[in-house]
DOMARBA-359724 format. One line per 3 residues: number of its first residue (from 1); for each residue x, y, z of N, C-alpha, C. Coordinates in nm, 4 decimals. Atoms other than C-alpha are relative to their C-alpha. Layout:
REM DOMARBA-359724
NUM = X,Y,Z,X,Y,Z,X,Y,Z ~ ...
//
This chain:
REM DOMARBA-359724
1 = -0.0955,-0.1073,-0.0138,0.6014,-3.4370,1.9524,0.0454,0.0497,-0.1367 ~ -0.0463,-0.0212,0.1065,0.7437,-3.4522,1.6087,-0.1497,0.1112,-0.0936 ~ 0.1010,-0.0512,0.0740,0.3590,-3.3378,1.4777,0.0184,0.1480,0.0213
4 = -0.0063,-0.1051,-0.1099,0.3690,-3.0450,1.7417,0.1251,0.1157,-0.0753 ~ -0.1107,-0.0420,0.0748,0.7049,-2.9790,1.5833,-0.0427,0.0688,-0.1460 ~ 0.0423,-0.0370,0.1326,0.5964,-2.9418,1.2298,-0.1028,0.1188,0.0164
7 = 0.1299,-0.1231,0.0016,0.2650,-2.7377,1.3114,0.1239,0.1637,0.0710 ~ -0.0840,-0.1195,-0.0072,0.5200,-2.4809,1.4788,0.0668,0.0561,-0.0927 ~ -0.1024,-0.0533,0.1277,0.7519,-2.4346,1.1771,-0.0823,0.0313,-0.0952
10 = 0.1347,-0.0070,0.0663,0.4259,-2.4268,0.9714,-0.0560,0.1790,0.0380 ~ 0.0403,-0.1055,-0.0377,0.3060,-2.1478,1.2041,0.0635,0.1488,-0.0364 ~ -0.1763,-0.1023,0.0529,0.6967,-1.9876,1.1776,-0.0061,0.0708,-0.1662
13 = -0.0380,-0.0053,0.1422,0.7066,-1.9957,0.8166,-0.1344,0.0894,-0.0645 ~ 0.1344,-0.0818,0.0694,0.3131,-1.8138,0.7642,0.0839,0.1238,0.0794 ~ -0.0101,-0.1056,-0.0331,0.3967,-1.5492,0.9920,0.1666,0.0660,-0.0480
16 = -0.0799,-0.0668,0.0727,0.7481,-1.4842,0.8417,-0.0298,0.0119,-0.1517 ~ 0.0874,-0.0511,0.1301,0.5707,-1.4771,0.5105,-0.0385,0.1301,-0.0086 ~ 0.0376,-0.1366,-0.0455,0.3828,-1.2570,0.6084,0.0395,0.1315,0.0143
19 = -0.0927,-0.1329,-0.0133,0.6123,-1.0430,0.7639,0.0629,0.0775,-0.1065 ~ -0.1040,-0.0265,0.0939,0.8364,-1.0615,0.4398,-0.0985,0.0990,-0.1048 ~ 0.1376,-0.1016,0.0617,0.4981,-0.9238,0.2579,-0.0263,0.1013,0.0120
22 = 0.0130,-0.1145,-0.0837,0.4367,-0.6567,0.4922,0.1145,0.1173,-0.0532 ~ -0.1034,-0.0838,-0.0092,0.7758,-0.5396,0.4596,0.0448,0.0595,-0.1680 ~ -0.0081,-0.0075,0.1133,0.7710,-0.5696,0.0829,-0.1019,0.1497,-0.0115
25 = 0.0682,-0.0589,-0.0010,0.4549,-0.3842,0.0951,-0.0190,0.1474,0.0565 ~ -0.0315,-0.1634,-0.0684,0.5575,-0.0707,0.3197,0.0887,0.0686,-0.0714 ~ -0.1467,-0.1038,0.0709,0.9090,-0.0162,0.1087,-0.1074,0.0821,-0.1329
28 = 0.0919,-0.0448,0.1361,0.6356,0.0045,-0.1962,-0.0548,0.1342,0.0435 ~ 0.0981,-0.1217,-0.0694,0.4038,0.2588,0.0308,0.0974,0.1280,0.0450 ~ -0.1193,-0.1079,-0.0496,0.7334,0.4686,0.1561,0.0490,0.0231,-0.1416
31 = -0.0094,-0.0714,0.0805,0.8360,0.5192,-0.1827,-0.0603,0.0714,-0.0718 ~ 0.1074,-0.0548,0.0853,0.5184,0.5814,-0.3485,-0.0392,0.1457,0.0902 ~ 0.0415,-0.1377,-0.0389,0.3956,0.8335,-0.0573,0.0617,0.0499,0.0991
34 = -0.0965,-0.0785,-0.0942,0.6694,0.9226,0.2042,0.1494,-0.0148,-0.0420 ~ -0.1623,-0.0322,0.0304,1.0159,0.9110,0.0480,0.0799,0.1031,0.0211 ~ -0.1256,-0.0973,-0.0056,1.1219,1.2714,0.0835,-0.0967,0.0515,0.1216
37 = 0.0332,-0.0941,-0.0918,1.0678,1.5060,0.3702,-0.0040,0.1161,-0.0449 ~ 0.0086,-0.1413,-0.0001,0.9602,1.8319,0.2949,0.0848,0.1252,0.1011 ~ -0.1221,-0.0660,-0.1165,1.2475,2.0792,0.4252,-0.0775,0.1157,0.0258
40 = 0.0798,-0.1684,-0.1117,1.1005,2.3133,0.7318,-0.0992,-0.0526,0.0011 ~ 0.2005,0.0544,-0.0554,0.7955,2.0565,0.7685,0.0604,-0.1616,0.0558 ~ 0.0315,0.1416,-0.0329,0.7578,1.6886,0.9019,-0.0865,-0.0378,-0.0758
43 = 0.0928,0.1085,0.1135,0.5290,1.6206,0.5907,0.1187,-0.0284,-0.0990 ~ -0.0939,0.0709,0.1065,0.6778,1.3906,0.3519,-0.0932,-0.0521,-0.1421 ~ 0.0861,0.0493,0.1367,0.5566,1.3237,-0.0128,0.0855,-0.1216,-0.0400
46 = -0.0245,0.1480,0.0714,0.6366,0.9968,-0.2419,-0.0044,0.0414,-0.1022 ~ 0.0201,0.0103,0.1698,0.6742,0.9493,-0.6217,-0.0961,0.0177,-0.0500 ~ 0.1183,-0.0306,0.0509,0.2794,0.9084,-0.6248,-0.0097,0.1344,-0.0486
49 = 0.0458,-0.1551,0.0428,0.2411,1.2989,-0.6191,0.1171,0.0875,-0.1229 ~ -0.0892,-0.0789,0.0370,0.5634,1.3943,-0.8050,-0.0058,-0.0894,-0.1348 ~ 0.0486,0.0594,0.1647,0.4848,1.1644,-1.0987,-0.0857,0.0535,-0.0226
52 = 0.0949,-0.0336,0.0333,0.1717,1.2719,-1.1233,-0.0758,0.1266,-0.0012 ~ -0.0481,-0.1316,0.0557,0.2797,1.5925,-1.2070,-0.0460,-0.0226,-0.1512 ~ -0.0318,0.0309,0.1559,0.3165,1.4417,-1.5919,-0.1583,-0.0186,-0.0220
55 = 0.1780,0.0458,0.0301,-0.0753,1.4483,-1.7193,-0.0185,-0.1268,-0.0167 ~ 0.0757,0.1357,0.0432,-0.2572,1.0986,-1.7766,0.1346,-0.1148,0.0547 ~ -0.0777,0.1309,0.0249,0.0880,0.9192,-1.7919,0.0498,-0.0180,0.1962
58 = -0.0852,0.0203,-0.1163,0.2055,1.0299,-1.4459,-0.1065,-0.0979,0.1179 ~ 0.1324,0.0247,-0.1245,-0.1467,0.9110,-1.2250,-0.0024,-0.1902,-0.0540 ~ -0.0002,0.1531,0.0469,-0.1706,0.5957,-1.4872,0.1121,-0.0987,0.1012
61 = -0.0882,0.0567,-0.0244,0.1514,0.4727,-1.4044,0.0112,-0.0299,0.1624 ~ -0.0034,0.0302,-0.1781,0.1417,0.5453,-0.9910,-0.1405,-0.1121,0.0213 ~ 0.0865,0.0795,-0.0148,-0.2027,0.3764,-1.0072,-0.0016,-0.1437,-0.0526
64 = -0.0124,0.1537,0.0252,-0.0651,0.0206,-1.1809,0.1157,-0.0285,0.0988 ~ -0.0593,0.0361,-0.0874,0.2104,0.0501,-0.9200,-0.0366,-0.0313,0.1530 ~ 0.0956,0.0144,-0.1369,-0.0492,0.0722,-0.6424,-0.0233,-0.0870,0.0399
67 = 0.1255,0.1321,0.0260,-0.2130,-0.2201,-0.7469,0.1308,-0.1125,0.0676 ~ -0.0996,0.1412,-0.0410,0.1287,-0.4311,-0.6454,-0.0624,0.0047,0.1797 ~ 0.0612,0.0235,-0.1485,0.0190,-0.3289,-0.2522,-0.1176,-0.1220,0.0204
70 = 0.1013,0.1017,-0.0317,-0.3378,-0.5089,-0.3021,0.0396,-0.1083,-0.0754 ~ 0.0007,0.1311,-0.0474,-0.2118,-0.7646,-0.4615,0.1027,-0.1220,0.0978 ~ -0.0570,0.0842,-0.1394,0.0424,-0.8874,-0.1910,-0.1018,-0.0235,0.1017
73 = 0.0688,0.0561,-0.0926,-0.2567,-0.8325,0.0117,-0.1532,-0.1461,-0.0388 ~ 0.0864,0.1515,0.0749,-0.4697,-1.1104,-0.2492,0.0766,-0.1217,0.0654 ~ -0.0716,0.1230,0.0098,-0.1625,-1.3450,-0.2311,-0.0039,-0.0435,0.1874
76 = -0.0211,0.0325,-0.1338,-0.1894,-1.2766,0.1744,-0.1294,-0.0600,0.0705 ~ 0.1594,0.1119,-0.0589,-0.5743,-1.4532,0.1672,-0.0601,0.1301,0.0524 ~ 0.0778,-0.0987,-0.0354,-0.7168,-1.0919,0.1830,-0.1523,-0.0124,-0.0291
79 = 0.0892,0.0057,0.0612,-1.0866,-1.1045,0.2164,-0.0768,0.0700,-0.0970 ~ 0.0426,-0.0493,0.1040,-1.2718,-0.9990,-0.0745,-0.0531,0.1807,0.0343 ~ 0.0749,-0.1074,0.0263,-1.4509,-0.6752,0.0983,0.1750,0.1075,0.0440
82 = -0.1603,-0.0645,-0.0925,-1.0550,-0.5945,0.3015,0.0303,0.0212,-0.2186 ~ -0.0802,-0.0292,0.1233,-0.9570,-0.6166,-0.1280,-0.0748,0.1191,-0.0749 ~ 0.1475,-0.0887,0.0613,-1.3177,-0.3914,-0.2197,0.0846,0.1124,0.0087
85 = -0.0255,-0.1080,-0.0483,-1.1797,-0.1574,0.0111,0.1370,0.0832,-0.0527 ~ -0.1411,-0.0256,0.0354,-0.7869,-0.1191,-0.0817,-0.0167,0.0394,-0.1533 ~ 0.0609,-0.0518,0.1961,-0.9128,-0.0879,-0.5020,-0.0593,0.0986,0.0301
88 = 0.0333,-0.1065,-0.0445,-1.1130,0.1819,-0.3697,0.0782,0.1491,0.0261 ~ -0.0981,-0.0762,-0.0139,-0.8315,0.3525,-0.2304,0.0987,0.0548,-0.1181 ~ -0.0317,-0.0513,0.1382,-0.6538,0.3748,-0.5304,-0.0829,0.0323,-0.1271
91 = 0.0597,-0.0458,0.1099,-0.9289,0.4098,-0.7526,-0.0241,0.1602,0.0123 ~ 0.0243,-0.1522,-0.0038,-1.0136,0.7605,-0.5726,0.1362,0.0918,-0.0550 ~ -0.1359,-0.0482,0.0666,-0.6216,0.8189,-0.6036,0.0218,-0.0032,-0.0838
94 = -0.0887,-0.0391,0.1252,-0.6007,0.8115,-0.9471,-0.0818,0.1040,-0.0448 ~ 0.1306,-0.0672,0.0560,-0.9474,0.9874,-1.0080,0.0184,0.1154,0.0337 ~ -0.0236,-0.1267,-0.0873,-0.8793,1.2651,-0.7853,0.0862,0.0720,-0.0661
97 = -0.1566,-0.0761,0.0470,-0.5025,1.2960,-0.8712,-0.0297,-0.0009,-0.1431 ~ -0.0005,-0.0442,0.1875,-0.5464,1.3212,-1.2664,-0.0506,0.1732,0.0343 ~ 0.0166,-0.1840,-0.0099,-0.6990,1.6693,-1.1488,0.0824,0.0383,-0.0161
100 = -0.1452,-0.0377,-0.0128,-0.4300,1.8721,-1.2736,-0.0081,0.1401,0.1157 ~ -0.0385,-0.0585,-0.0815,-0.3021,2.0777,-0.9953,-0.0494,-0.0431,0.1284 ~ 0.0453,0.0447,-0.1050,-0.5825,1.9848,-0.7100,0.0675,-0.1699,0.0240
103 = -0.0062,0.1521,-0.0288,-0.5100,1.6272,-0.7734,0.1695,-0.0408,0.0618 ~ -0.1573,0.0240,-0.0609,-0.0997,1.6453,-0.7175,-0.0226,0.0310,0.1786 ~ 0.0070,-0.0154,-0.1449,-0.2214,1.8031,-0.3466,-0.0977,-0.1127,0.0550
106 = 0.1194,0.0899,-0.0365,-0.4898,1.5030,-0.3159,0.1087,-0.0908,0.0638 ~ -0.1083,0.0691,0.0076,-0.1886,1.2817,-0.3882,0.1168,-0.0100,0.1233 ~ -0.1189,-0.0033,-0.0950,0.0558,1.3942,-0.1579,-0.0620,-0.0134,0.1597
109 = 0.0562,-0.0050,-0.1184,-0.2110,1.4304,0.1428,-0.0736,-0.1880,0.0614 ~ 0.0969,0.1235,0.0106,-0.4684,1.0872,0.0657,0.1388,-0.0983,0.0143 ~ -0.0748,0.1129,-0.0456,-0.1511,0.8452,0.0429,-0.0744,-0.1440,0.0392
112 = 0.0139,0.1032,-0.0061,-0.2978,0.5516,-0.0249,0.0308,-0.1403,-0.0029 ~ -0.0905,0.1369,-0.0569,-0.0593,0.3040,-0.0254,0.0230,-0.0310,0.1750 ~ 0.0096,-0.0123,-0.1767,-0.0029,0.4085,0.3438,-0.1350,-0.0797,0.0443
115 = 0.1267,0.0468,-0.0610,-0.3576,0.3575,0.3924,-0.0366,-0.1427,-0.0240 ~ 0.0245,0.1859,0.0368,-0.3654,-0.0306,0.2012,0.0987,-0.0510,0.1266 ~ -0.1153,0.0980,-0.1145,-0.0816,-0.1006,0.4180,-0.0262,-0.0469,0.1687
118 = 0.0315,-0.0184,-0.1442,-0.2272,-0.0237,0.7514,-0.1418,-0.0559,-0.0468 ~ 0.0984,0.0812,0.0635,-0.5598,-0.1892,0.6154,0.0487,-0.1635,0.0375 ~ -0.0085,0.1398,-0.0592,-0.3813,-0.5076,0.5877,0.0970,-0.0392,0.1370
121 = -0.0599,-0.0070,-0.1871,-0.2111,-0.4764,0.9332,-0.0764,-0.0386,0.0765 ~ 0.1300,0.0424,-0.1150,-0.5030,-0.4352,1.1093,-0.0508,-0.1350,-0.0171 ~ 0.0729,0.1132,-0.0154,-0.6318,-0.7206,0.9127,0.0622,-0.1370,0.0518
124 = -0.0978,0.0725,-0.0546,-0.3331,-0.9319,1.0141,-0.0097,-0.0163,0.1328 ~ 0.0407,-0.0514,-0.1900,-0.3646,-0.8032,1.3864,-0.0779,-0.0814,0.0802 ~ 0.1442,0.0349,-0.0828,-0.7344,-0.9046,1.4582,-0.0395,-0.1125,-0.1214
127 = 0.1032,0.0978,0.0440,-0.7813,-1.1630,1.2041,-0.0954,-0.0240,-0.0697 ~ 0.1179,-0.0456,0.0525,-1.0216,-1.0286,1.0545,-0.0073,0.0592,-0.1520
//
């Protein structure tokens, strides 16, 4: 009983991890690409696109803040191709967004923190 015991609080303590990760990981993704609402729309942009306004420094800077999403999802035992994929995501987002002008509309649409986040969801979900 006592074992039974332990493996539950064990179980408790990954999945509130987890959770606490997740939740870390969305405030990151809601500031970076949905923080404001666009007034007279339901689209919302983030800091990603409105930094990266500033040439080189503004895309640099959103793209080493990116990188905190994948790695909560390293520290969360992400597999290597689930980590391929999420570097990906931000690698197009910085490549793209340095475009000056196209790249601020790449930015505000692509939202790739959104997209790491729901990445490791799913992978949370199914396990997989």
């Amino acid at each position: 009983m006592a074992q039974e015991t332990l493996e539950a609080e064990a179980v408790e303590t990954v999945v509130g991890d987890e959770r606490a990760a997740l939740n870390r990981m969305d405030l990151v993704s809601t500031l970076l690409d949905d923080a404001v609402r666009v007034p007279g729309t339901e689209f919302k942009v983030g800091l990603d696109p409105i930094v990266g306004i500033l040439p080189v420094a503004g895309d640099s800077v959103m793209s080493l803040v990116s990188l905190y999403v994948v790695l909560e999802a390293v520290n969360l035992g992400a597999p290597a191709t689930l980590v391929a994929r999420m570097l990906g995501n931000v690698v197009l987002d910085a490549v793209i967004g340095s475009i000056p002008v196209l790249g601020t509309v790449f930015d505000a649409a692509w939202k790739a923190n959104r997209r790491n986040v729901r990445l490791v969801e799913r992978h949370l979900d199914t396990g997989q």
